[in-house]
N, C-alpha and C positions, 0 to 999 in steps of 0.2 A: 363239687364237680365230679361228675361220674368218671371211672375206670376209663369207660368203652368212648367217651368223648373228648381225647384230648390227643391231639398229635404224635406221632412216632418221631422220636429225635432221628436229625438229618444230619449224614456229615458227622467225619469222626468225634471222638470230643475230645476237647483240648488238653494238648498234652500236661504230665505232672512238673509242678514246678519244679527249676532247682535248688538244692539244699540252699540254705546260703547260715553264715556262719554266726555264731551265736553274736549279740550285740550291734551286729551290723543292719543299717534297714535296707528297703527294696526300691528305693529311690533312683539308686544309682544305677538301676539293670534297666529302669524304664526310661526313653529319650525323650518322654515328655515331663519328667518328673524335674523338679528343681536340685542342683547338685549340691548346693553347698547349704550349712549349718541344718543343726540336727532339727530345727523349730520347722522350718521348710520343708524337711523331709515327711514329717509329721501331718505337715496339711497337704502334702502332695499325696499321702498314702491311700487318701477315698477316691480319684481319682483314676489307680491305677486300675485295668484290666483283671477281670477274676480269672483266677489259673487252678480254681475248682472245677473236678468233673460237674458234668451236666448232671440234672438230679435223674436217676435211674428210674424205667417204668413200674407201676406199681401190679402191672400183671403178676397173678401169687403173690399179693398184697397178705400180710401175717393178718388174719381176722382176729384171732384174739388180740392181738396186740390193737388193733384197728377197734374194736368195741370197747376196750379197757381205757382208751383217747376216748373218745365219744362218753363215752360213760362218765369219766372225770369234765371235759367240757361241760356237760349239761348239769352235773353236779354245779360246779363253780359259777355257772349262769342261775342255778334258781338262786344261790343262794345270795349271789347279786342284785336280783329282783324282788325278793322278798323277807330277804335278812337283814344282810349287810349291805347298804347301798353302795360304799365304796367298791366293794371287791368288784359290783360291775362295771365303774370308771375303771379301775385298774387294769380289767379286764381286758376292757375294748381298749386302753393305752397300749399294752403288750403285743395284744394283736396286732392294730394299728402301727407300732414300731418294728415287731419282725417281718407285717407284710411291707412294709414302705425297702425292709432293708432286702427282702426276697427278692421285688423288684429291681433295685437297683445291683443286685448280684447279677441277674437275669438280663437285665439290659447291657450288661458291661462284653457280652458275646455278640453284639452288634456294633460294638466298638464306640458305647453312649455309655460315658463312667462320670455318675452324678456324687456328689461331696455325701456320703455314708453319713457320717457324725452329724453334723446338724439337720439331715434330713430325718434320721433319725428319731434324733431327738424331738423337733420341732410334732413328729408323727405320735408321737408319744406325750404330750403336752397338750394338742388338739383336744381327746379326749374328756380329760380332764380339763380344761377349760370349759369345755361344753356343760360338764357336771357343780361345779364349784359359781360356773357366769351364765349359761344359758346359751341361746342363740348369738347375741351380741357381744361376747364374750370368745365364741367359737368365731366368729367372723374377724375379729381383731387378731386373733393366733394363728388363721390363716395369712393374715397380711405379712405378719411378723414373722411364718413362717418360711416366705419367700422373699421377705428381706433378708433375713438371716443366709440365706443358700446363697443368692447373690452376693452378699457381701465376701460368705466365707468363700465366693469360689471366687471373687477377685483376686484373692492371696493364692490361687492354685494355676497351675500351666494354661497358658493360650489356650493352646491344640484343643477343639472342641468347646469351648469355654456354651456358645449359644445351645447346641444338643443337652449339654450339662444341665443347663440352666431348666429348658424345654422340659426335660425327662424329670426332675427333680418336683419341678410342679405336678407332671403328670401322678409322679406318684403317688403325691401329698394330697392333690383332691380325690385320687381313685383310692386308693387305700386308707387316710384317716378321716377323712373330710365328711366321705360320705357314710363312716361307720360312726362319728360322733352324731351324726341325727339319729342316734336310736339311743345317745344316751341324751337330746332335746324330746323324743318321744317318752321315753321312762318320766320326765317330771311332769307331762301332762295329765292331767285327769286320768284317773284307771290306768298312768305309766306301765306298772309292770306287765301288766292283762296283758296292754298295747303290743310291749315288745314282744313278750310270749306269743303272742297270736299273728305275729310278721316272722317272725326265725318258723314257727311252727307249718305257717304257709308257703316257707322257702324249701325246708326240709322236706314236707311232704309233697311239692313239686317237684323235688328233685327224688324221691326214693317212688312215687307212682312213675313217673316216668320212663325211670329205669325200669320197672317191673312189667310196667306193659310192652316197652320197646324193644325187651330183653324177646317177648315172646309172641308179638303180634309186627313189629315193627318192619315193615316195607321201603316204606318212600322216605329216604332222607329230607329233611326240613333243607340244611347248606350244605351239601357233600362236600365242597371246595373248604368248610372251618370244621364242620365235625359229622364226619360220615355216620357216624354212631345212631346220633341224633336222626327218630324218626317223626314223622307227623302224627303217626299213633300213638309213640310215646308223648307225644303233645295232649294229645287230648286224652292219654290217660291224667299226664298232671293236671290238667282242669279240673276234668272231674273227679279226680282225690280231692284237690285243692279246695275247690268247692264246697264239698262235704266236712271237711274240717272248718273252712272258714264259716258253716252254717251254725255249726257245734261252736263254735271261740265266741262268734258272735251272740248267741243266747245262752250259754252255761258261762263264760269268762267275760264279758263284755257288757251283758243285758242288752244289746241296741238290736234292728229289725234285725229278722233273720237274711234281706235281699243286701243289708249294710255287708253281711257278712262274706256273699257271693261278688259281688263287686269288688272287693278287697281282693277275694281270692284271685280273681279273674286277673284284675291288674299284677297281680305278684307275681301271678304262673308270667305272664309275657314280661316282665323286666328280669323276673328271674331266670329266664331264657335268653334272655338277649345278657346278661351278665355272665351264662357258660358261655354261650359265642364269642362273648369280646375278651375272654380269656384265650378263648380257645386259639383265637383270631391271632392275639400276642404271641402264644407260645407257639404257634406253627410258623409264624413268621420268623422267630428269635431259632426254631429249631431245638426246643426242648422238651420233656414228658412232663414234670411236674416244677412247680416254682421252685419244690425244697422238699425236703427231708424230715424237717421238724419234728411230723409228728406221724407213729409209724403205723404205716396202712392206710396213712391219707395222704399223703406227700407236703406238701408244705400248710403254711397258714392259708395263704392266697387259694389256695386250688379247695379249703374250706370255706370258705367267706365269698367266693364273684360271685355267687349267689343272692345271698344277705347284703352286700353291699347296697345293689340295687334296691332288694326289697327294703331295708329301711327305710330310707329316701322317700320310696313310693307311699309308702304304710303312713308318714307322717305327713302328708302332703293331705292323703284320702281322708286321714281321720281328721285333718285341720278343716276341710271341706264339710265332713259330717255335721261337725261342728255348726258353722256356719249355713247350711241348711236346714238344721235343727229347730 
């Protein structure tokens, strides 16, 4: 997610909490939280309201620090694709577990507070199930994933029970669902290539666009989700994207070189439409960045709406190659 594309937080932010005293939990301050025994207090705690600031804007974002994160991601991803296969389940679990819980921090300032721990979890498991079972495998941990949330949020307050329920799913398929199909793409044929050559065509949609719109950029694409966002900077990501996807597709791929522009084509537009519907959330929720995590980028999320989509897309195109093949 670019700097210049993401909403100015609206409306103060929420004030700090109060101390509250060692051994004591937070149950008893919230009127929708259950009062008695300490077991109750415990499942009522992912429910309660975040009384964290809002994450801060990353304008004078530390670039060293912000290339030193990138530089270790991309480290930890080859060596996922081409070393050690697990470190890239592991990988996409981590991710997939801090963005599902980003999310659900994020949404708790709309007053939509989803069960944390087994959303969590469940986002974190996903992954890995896709790596260990496959597709069939990943489709059964989604099931399981929102039985689980249900279940655990019958044991938690009324007040909001159906938003709960609503947002908890939203999470799980926006955040792990659709990052575990790029660990069903890594097992297919030329896996690693594949996934290298989808993060590669999200990346450099996302870093041409910035580049051209930075310096030619006129006519907003949605002024109302992200004024930033120009239509030049669009068709500079094409035609970066392009260019790279002509290169992946004959130096990392072997397939035609037009297999590689149609790829690209479609990633530039989902990977657009994935800053929008970020964008889209956080201007509605009223916030700069999902998180903090990781510094000079703001959260996991505000890395990944990108790739999200392009996964997805990447493995849908290359199952079509396939099959026209």
């Amino acid at each position: 997610m670019h700097p210049a594309d993401s909403p100015r937080p609206s409306g103060p932010a929420p004030a700090a909490p109060p101390e509250v005293p060692a051994g004591e939990g937070t149950a008893g301050h919230d009127p929708h939280a259950l009062a008695t025994g300490s077991l109750r207090h415990v499942l009522a705690r992912p429910f309660q309201r975040s009384t964290e600031h809002r994450a801060p804007s990353r304008a004078g974002r530390n670039l060293p620090a912000a290339v030193a994160v990138a530089v270790v991601l991309i480290a930890t991803l080859v060596t996922g694709l081409f070393f050690v296969p697990l470190v890239l389940a592991l990988l996409a679990g981590a991710a997939a577990g801090i963005g599902v819980g980003e999310i659900a921090r994020s949404l708790t300032y709309k007053g939509v507070l989803i069960p944390r721990v087994p959303a969590v979890l469940a986002a974190v498991l996903m992954p890995l199930s896709a790596f260990f079972g496959g597709a069939e495998a990943l489709s059964m941990a989604l099931v399981l994933a929102v039985t689980l949330v249900v279940v655990w949020r019958a044991f938690g307050p009324r007040h909001g029970m159906m938003l709960s329920i609503m947002g908890s799913v939203f999470a799980l398929v926006w955040a792990s669902f659709l990052l575990s199909t790029a660990v069903l793409l890594y097992h297919s044929p030329d896996g690693p290539q594949k996934v290298l050559t989808v993060i590669l065509l999200a990346v450099s949609s996302d870093t041409f666009g910035y580049a051209v719109g930075v310096v030619w950029g006129k006519h907003p694409m949605a002024p109302r989700i992200s004024p930033k966002k120009s239509w030049e900077g669009f068709a500079g990501s094409a035609g970066g994207a392009v260019v790279v996807g002509i290169l992946c597709a004959t130096l990392l791929l072997g397939i035609p070189w037009w297999q590689g522009a149609v790829l690209a084509v479609a990633i530039v537009a989902v990977a657009t439409l994935g800053d929008f519907s970020e964008s889209m959330i956080k201007r509605e929720i009223g916030i700069k960045d999902m998180g903090t995590l990781l510094p000079g980028h703001g959260g996991v999320m505000d890395r990944i709406d990108s790739i999200l989509f392009a996964v997805i897309t990447g493995y849908v195109i290359f199952e079509l190659f396939t099959v026209l093949a």
